[in-house]
MIVO-107526 format. One record per residue: residue number from 1; x, y, z of N, C-alpha, C in turn. Coordinates in Angstrom, 3 decimals. Layout:
! MIVO-107526
[rec NUM [X Y Z] [X Y Z] [X Y Z]]
...
! end
This chain:
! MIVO-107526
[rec 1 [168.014 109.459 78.218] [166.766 109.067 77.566] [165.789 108.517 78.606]]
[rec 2 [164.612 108.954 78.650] [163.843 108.669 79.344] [162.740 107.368 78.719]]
[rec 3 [162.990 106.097 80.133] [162.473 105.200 79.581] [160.996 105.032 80.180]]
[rec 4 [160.032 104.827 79.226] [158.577 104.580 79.632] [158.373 103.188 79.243]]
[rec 5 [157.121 103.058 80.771] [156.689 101.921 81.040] [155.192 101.669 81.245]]
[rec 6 [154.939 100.594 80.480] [152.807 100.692 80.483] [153.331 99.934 81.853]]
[rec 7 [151.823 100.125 82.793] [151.460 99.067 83.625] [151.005 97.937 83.215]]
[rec 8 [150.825 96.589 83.708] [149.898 95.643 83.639] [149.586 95.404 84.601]]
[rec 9 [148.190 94.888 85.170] [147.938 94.495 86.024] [147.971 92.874 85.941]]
[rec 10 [148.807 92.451 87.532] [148.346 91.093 88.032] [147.417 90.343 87.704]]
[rec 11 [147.370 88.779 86.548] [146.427 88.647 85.982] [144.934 88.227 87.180]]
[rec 12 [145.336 87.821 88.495] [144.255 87.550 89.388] [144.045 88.938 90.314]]
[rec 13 [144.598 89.929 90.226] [144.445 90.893 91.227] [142.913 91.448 91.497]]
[rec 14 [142.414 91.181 90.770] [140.399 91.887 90.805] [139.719 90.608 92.103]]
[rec 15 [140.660 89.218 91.875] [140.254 88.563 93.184] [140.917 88.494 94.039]]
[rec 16 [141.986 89.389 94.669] [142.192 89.556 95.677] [142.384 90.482 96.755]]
[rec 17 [141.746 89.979 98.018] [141.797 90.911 98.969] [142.941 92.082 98.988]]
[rec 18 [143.674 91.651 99.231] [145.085 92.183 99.484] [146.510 91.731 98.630]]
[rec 19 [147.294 92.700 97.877] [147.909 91.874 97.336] [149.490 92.803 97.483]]
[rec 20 [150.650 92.292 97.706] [151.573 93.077 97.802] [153.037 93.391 96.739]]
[rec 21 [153.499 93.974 96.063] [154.037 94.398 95.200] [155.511 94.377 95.723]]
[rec 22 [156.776 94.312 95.067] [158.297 94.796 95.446] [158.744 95.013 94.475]]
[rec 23 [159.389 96.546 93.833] [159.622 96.551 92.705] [160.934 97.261 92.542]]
[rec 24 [161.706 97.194 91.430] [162.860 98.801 91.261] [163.025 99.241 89.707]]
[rec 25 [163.008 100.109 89.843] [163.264 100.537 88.796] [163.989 101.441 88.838]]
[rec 26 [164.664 101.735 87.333] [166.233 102.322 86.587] [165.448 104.210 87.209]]
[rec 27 [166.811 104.531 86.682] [166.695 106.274 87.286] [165.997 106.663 85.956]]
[rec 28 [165.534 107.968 85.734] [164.670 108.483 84.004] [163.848 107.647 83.793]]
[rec 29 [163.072 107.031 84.503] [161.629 106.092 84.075] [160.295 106.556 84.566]]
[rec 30 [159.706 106.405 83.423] [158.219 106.779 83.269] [157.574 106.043 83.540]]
[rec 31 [156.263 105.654 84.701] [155.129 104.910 84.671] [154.275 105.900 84.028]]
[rec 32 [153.425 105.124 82.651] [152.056 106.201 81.814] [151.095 106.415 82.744]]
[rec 33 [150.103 107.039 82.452] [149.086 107.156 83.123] [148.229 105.941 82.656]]
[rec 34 [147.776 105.780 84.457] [146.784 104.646 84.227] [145.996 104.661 85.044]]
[rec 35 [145.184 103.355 85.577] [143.867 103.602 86.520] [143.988 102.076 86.910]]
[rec 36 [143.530 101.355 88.213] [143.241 100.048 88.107] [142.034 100.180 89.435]]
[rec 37 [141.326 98.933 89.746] [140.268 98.942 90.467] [140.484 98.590 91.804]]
[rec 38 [141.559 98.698 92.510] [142.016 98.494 93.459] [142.354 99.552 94.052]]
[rec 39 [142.869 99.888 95.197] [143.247 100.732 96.007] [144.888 100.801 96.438]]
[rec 40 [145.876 101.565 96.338] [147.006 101.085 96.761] [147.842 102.335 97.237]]
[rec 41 [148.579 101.653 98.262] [149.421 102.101 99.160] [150.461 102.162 98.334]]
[rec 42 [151.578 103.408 98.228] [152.916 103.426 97.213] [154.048 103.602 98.758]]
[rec 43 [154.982 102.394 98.700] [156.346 102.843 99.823] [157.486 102.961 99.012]]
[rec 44 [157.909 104.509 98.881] [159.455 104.281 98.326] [160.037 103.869 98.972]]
[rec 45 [161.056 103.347 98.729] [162.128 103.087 100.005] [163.376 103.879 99.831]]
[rec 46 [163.731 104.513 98.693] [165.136 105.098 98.727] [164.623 106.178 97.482]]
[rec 47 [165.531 107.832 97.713] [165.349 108.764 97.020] [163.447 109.410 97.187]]
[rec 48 [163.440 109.751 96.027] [162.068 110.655 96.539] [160.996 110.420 95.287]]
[rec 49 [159.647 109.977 95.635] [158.946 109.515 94.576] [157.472 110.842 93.891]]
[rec 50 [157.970 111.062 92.826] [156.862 112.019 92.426] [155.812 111.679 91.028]]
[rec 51 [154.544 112.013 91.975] [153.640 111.370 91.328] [152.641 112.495 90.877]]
[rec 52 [152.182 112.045 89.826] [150.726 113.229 89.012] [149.634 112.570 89.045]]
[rec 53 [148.631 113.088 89.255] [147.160 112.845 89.870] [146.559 113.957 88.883]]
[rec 54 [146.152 113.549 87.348] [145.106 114.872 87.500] [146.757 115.870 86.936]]
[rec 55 [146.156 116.998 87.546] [147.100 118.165 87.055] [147.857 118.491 88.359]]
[rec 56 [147.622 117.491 89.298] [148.370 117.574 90.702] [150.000 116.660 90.859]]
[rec 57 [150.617 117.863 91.719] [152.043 116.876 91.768] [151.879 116.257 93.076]]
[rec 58 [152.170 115.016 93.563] [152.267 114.291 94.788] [154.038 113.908 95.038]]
[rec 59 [154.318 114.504 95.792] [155.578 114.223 95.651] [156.393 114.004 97.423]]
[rec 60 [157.087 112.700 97.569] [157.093 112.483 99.086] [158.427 112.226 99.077]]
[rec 61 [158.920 112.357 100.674] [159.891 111.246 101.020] [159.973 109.660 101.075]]
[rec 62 [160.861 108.899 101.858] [160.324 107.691 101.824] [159.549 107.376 102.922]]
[rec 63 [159.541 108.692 103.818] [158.697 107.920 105.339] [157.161 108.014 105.383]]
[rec 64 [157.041 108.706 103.770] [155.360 109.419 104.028] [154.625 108.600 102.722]]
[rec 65 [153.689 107.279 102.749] [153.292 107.009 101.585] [152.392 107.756 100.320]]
[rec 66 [152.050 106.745 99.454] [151.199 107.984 98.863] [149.950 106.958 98.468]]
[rec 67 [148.775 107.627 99.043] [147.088 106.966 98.402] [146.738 107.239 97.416]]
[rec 68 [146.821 105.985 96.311] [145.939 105.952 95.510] [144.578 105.203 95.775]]
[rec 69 [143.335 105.845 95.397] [142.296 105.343 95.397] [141.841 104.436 94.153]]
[rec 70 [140.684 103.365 94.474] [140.333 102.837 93.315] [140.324 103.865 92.038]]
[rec 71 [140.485 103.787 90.823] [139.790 104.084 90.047] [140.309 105.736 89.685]]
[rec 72 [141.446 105.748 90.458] [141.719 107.064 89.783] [143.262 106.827 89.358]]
[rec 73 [143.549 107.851 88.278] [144.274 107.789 87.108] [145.665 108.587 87.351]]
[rec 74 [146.825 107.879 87.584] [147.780 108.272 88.243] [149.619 108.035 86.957]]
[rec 75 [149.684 108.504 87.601] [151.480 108.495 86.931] [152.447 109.060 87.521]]
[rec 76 [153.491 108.467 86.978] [155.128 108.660 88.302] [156.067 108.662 87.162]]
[rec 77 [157.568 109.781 87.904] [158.347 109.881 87.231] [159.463 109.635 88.317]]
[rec 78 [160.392 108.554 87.890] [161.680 108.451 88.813] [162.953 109.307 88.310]]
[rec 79 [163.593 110.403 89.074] [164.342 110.677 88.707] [166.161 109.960 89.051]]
[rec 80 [165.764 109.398 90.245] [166.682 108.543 90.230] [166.245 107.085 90.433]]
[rec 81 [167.273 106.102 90.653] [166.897 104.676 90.937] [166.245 104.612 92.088]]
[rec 82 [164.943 103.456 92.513] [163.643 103.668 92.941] [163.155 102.354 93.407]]
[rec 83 [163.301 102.480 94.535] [162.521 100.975 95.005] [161.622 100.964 95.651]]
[rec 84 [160.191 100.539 94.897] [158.656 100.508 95.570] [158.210 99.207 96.462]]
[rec 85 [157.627 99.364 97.448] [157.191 98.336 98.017] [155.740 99.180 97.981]]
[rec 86 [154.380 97.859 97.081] [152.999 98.136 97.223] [151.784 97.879 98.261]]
[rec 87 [151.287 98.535 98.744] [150.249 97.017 99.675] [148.814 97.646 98.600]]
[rec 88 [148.188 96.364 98.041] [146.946 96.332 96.657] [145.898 95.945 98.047]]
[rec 89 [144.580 97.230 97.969] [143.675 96.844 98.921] [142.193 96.829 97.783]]
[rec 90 [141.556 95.661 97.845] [140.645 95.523 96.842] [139.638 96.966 97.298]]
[rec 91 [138.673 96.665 96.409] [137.477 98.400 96.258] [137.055 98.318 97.268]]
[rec 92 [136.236 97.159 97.645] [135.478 96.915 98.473] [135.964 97.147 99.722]]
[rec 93 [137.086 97.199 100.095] [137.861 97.319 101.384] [138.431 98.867 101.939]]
[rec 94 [137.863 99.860 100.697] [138.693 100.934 100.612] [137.584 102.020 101.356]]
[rec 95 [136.413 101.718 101.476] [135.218 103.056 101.997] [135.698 103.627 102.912]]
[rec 96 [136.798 103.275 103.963] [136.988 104.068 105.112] [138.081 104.734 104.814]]
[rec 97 [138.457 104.715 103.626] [140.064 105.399 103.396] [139.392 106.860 102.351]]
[rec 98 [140.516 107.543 102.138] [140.483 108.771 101.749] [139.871 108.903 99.928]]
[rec 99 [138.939 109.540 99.906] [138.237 109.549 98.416] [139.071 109.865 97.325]]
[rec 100 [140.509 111.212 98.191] [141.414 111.438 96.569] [142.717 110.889 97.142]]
[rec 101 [143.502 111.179 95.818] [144.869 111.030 96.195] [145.278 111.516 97.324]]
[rec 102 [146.710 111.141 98.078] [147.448 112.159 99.070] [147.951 111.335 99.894]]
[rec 103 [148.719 111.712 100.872] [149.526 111.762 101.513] [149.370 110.878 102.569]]
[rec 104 [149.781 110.087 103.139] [149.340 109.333 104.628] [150.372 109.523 105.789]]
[rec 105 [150.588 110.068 106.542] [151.643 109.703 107.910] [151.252 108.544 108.727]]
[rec 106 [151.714 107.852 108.556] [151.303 106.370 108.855] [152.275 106.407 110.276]]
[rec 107 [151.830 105.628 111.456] [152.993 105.341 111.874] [154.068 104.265 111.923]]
[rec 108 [154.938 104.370 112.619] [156.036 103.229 112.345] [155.417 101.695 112.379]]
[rec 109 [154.120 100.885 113.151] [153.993 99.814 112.979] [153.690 99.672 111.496]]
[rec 110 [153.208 100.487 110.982] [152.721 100.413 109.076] [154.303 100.077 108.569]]
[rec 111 [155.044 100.946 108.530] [156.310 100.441 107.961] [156.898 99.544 108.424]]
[rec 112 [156.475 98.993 109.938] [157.237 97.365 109.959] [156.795 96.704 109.509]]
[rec 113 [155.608 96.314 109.754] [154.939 95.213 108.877] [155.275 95.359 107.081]]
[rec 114 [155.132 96.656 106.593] [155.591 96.758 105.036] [156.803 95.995 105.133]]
[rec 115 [157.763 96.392 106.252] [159.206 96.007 105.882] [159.109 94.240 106.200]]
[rec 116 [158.502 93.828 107.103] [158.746 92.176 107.617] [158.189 91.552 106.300]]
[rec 117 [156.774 91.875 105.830] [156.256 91.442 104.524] [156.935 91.427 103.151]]
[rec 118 [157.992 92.457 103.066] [158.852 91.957 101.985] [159.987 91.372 102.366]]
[rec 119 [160.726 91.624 103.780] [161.833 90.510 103.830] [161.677 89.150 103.651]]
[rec 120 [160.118 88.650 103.647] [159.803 87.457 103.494] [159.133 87.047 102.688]]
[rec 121 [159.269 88.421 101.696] [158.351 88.158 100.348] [157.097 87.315 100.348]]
[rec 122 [156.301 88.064 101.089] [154.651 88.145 100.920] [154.259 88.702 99.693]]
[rec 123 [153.449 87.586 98.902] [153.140 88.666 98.105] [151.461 88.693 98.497]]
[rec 124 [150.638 87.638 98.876] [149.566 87.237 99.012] [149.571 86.641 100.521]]
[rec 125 [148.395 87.112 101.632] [148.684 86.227 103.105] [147.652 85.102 102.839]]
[rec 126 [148.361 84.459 103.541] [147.995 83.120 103.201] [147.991 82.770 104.166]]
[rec 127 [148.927 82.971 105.445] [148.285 82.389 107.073] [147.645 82.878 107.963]]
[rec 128 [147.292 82.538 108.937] [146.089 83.029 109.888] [147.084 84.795 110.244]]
[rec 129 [148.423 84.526 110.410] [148.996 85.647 110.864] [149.771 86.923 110.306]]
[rec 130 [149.696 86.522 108.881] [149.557 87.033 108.007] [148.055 87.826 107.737]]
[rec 131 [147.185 87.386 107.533] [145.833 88.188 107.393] [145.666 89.384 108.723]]
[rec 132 [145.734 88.607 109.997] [145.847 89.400 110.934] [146.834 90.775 110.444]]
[rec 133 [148.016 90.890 110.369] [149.096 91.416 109.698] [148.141 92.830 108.758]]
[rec 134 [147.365 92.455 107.846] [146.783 92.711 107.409] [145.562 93.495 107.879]]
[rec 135 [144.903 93.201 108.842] [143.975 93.833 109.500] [144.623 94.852 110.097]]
[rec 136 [145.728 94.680 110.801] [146.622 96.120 111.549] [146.664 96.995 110.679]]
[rec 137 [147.045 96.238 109.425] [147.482 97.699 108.331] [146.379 98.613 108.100]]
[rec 138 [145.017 97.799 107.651] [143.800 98.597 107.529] [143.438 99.350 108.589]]
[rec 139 [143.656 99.301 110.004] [143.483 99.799 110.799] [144.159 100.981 111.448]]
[rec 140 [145.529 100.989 111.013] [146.394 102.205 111.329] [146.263 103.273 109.959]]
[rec 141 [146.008 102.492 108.815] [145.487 103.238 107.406] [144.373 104.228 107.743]]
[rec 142 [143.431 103.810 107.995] [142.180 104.805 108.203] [142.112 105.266 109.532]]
[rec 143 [143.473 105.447 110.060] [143.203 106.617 111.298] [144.934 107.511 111.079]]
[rec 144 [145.343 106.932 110.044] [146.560 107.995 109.481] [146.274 109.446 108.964]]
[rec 145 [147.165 110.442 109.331] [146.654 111.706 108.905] [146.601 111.811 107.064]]
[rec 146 [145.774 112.753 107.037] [146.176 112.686 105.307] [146.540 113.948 105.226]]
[rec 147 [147.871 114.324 104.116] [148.758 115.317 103.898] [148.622 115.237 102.348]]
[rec 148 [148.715 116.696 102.310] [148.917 116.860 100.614] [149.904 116.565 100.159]]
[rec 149 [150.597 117.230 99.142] [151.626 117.211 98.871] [152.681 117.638 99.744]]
[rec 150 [154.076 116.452 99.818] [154.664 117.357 100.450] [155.658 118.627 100.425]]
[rec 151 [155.707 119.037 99.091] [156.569 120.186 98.636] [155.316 120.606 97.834]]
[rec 152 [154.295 121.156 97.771] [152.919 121.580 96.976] [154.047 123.160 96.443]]
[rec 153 [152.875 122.837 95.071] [153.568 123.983 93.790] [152.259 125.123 93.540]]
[rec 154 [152.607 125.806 93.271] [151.341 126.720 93.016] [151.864 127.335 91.634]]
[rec 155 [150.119 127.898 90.957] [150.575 129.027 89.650] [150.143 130.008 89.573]]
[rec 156 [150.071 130.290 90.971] [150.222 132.159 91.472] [151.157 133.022 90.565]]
[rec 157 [150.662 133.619 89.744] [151.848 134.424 89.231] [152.621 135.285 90.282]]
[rec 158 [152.520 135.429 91.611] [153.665 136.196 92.084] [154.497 135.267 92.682]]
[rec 159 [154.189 133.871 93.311] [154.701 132.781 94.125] [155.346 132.001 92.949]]
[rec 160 [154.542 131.590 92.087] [155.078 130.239 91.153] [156.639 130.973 90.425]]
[rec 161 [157.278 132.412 89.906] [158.563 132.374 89.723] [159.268 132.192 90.942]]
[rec 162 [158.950 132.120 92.459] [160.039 132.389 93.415] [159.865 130.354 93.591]]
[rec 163 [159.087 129.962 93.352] [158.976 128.375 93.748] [159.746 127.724 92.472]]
[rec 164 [159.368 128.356 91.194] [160.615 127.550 90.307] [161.846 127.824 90.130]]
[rec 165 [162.553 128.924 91.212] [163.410 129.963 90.748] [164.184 129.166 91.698]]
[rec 166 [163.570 128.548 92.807] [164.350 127.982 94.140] [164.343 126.452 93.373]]
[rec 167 [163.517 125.973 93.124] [163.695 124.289 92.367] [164.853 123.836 92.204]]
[rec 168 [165.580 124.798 90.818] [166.337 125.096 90.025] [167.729 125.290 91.073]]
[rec 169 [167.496 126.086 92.176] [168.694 126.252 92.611] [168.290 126.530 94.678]]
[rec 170 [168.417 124.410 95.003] [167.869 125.028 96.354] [168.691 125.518 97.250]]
[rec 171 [170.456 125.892 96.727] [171.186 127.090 97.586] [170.822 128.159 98.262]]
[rec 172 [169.850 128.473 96.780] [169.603 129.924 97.002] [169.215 130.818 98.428]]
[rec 173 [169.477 131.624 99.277] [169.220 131.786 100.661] [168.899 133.229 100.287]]
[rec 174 [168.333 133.767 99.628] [167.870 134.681 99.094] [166.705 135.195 99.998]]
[rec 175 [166.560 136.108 100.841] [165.006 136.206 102.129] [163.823 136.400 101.679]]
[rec 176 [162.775 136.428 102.457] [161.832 136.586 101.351] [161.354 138.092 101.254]]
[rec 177 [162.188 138.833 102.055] [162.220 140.191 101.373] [162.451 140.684 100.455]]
[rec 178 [163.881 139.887 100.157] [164.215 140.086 98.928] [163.540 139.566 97.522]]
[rec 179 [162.669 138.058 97.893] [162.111 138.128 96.967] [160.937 138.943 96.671]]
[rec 180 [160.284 139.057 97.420] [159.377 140.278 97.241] [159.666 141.347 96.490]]
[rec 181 [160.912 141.760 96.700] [161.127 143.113 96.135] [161.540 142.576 94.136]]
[rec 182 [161.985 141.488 94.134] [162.206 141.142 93.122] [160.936 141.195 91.936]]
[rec 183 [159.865 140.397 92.690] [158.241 140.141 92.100] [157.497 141.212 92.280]]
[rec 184 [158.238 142.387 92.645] [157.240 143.661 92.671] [156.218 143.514 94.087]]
[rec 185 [156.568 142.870 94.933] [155.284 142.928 95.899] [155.751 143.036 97.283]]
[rec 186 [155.030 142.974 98.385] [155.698 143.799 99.899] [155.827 142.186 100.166]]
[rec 187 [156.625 141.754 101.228] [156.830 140.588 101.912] [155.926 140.268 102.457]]
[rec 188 [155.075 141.115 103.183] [153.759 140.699 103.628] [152.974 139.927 103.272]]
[rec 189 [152.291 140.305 101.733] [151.646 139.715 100.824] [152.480 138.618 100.085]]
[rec 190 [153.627 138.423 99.846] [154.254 136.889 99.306] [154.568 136.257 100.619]]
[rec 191 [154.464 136.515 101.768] [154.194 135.488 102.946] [152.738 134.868 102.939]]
[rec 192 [151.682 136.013 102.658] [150.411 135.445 102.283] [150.144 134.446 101.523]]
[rec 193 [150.544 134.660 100.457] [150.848 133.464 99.459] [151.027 132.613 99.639]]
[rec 194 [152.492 132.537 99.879] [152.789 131.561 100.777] [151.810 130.219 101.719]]
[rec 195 [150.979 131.374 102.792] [150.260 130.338 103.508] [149.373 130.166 102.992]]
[rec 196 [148.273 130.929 102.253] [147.010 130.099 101.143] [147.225 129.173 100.371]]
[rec 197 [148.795 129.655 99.460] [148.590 128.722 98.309] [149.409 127.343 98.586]]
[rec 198 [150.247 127.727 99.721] [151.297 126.136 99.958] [150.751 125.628 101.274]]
[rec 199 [149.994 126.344 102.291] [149.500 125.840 103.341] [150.785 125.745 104.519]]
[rec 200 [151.704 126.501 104.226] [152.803 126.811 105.379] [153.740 127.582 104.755]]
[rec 201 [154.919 128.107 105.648] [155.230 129.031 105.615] [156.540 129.337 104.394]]
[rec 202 [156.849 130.062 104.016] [158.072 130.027 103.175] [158.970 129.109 103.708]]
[rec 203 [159.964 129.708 104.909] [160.715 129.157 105.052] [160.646 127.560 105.306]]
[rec 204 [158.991 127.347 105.801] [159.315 125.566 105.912] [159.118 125.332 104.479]]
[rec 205 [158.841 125.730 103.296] [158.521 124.953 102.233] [160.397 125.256 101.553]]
[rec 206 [161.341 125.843 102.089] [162.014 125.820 101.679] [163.005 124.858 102.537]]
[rec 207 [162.785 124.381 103.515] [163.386 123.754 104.166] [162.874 122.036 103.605]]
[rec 208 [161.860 121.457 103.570] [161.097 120.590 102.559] [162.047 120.977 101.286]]
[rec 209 [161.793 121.274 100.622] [163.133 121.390 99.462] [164.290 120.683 99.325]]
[rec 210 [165.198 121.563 100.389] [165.858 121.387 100.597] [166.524 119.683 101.310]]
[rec 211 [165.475 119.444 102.015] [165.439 117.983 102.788] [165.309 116.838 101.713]]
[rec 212 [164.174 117.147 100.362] [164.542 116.055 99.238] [165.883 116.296 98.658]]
[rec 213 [166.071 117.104 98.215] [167.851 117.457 97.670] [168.698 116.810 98.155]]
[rec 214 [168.939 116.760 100.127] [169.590 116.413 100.542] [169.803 114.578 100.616]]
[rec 215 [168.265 113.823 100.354] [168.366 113.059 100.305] [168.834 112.172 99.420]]
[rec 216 [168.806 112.800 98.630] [169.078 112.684 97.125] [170.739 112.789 97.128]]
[rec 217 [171.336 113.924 97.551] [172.832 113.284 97.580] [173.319 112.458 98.795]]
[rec 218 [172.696 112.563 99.969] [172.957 111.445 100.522] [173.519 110.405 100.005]]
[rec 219 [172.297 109.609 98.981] [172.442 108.208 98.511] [173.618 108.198 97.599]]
[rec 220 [173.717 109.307 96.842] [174.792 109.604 96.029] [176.320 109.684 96.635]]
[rec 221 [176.226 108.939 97.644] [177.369 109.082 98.957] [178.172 109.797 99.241]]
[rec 222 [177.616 111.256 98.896] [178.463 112.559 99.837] [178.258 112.808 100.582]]
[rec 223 [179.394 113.246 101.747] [179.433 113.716 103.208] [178.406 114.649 103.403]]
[rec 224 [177.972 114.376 104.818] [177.137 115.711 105.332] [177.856 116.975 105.051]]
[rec 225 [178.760 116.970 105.431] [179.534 118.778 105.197] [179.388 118.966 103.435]]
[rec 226 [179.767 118.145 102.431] [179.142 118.422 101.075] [178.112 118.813 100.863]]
[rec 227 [177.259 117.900 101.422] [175.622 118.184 101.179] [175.030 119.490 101.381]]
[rec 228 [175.934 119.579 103.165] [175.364 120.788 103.652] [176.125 122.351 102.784]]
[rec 229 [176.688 122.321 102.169] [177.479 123.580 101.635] [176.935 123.276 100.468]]
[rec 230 [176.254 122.378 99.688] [175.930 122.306 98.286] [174.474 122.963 98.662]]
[rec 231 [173.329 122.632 100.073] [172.346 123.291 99.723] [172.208 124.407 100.646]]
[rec 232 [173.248 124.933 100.538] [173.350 126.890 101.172] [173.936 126.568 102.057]]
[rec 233 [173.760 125.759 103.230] [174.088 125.782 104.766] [175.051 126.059 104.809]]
[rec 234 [176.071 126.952 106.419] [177.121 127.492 106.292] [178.147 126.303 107.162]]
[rec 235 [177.339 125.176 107.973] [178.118 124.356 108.314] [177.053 122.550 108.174]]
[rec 236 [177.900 121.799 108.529] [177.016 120.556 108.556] [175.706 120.468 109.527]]
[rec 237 [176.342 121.458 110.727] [175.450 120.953 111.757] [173.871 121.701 111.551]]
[rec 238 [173.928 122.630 111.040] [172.580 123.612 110.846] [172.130 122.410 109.762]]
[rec 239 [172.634 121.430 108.308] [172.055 120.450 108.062] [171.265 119.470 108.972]]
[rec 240 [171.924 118.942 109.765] [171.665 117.887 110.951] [170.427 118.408 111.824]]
[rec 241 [170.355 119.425 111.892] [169.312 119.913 112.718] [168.052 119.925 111.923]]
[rec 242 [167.989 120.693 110.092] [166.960 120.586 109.779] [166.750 119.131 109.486]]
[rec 243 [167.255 118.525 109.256] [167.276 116.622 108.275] [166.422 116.029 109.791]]
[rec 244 [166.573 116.126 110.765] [166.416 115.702 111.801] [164.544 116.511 112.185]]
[rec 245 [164.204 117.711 112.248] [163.390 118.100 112.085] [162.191 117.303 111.179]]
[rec 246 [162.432 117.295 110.122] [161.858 116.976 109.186] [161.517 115.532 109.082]]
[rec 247 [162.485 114.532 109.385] [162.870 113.163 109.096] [162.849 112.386 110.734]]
[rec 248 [163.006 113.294 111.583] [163.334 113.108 112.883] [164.505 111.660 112.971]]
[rec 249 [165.499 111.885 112.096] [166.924 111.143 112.273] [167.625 111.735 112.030]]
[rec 250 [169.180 111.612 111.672] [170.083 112.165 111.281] [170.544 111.704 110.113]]
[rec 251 [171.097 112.788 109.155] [171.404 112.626 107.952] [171.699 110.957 107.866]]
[rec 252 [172.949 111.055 109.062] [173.822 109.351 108.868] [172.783 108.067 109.145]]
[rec 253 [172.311 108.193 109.807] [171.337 106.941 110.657] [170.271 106.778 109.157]]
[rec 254 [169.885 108.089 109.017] [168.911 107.615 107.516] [170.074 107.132 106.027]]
[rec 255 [170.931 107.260 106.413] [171.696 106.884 104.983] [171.750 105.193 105.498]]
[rec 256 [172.346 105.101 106.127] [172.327 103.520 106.983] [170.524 102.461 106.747]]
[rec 257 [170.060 103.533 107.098] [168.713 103.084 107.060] [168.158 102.455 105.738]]
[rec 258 [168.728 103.911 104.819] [168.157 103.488 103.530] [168.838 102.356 102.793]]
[rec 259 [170.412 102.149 103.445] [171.175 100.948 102.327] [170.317 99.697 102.771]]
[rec 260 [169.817 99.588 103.771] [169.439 98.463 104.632] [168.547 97.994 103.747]]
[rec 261 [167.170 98.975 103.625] [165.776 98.623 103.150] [165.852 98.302 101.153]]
[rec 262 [166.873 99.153 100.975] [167.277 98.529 99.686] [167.981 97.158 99.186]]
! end
C-alpha cells in the first residue's frame, strides 16, 4: 500500500535565509504535489530518488542533487526506504541558479559541507562559520553543471517500447539491432533516437539503468557477483568497471559509503 504524504511547510521558513532539512522516509511513499516559495536543493543519501516536475521524470543517484526552483510544483515517489538531506535557499537568493527543475553535479566540497551540516544537525546557521559554510554552497551551486534527467524517458513511439521493455527487465542484453528489427526500424535510425530524444547513446542509457538497479540491490545486501548476474553481466568484474564509470567508486566502497551517511 502506498502511503501518501501532504507537505507542510516550516512555520518560519518565508523568513529564512537558508534553512536545512534531514528526513526518512518508509519505502511506497508518496510526497503530493506541491509548490513552496523557496528554492531547494534535494540530497538522497541512500537508493535512488524520483521526482515529477510537470509531466517530467527527474530521477537521480545519490551523488547528483536535484533543483527545485521557487515556485514550481513538484512531487516524489520512494520506492524504497529514503533518506533526504535539504539545503531551503530563500527566492531572493535564487537569481543566479537555474530557472527549471534539474540536475546539479555539484562537486565534492557541496556534499561535505551537506554531510558536516547534518552530522551536527544544522538546521539554521547561526555562527559566523556557519553562514560562511553557506556562502561556499551558493557559490559552488551556481557554477555546478546542470543535467537533466538522469535516466530521461521519451514517447517516441519507436524508442518508448524498447525504454519500457528494458525498465521492466534491466537483464535484458538484447543489441540494438535486434531491437530495431523488433520495432520495425534499421538500427541506424533507433540509434538516432536514441541521441535526440535521450541526449546519449543507447548503450550509456542502458548502462544508467542498470547502475540504479544495481544500487538498489546493493543496499539490499547482495554480493557483487549476485548483482552482477541479476543485471545481465557475465562476471562481477565487467559490474565493477561500469559502477565505477558511472559512480567513479566501486560497488563495495559505495555500499560502505552509503551505511555511513545513513
Amino acid at each position: 500500500m502506498i502511503q501518501q504524504i501532504t507537505y507542510f511547510s516550516p512555520y518560519d521558513a518565508n523568513s529564512l535565509q537558508f534553512f536545512f532539512r534531514y528526513e526518512q522516509t518508509n519505502a511506497r511513499t508518496e510526497f503530493l504535489p506541491h509548490t513552496h516559495s523557496w528554492g531547494q536543493v534535494i540530497f538522497v543519501q541512500c537508493n535512488v530518488l524520483e521526482m515529477r516536475v510537470g509531466d517530467e521524470r527527474l530521477l537521480t543517484p545519490t551523488a547528483i542533487p536535484i533543483w527545485i526552483p521557487p515556485g514550481v510544483e513538484h512531487a516524489s515517489y520512494n520506492h524504497k526506504q529514503a533518506h533526504f538531506r535539504t539545503l531551503n535557499i530563500a527566492a531572493s537568493l535564487c537569481d543566479a541558479l537555474p530557472r527549471r527543475a534539474c540536475l546539479l553535479k555539484v562537486s565534492p566540497i557541496v556534499q561535505a559541507i551537506i554531510d558536516d551540516c547534518a552530522v551536527r544537525e544544522v538546521e539554521v546557521p547561526e555562527t559566523e562559520a556557519d553562514w560562511r559554510l553557506c556562502g561556499v554552497l551558493m557559490d559552488q551551486l551556481k557554477c555546478a553543471e546542470v543535467q537533466d534527467s538522469y535516466l530521461p524517458i521519451s514517447d517516441d513511439k519507436i524508442l518508448a517500447p524498447v525504454l519500457t521493455a528494458l525498465e521492466q527487465n534491466p537483464a535484458d542484453n538484447t543489441t540494438l539491432a535486434q531491437w530495431a528489427a523488433r520495432v520495425y526500424t534499421t538500427e541506424r535510425t533507433l540509434s538516432r533516437r536514441c541521441q535526440s530524444e535521450l541526449g546519449m547513446t543507447f548503450s550509456e542509457w542502458r548502462q544508467r539503468l542498470r547502475f540504479l538497479h544495481a544500487i538498489s540491490l546493493l543496499e539490499q545486501g547482495k554480493s557483487v557477483k549476485n548483482v552482477a548476474l541479476e543485471l545481465g553481466y557475465s562476471s562481477a568484474s565487467a559490474l565493477i568497471v561500469m559502477f565505477q564509470q558511472q559512480s567513479g567508486t566501486t560497488p563495495e566502497r559505495y555500499r560502505r559509503s552509503a551505511s555511513v551517511n545513513v
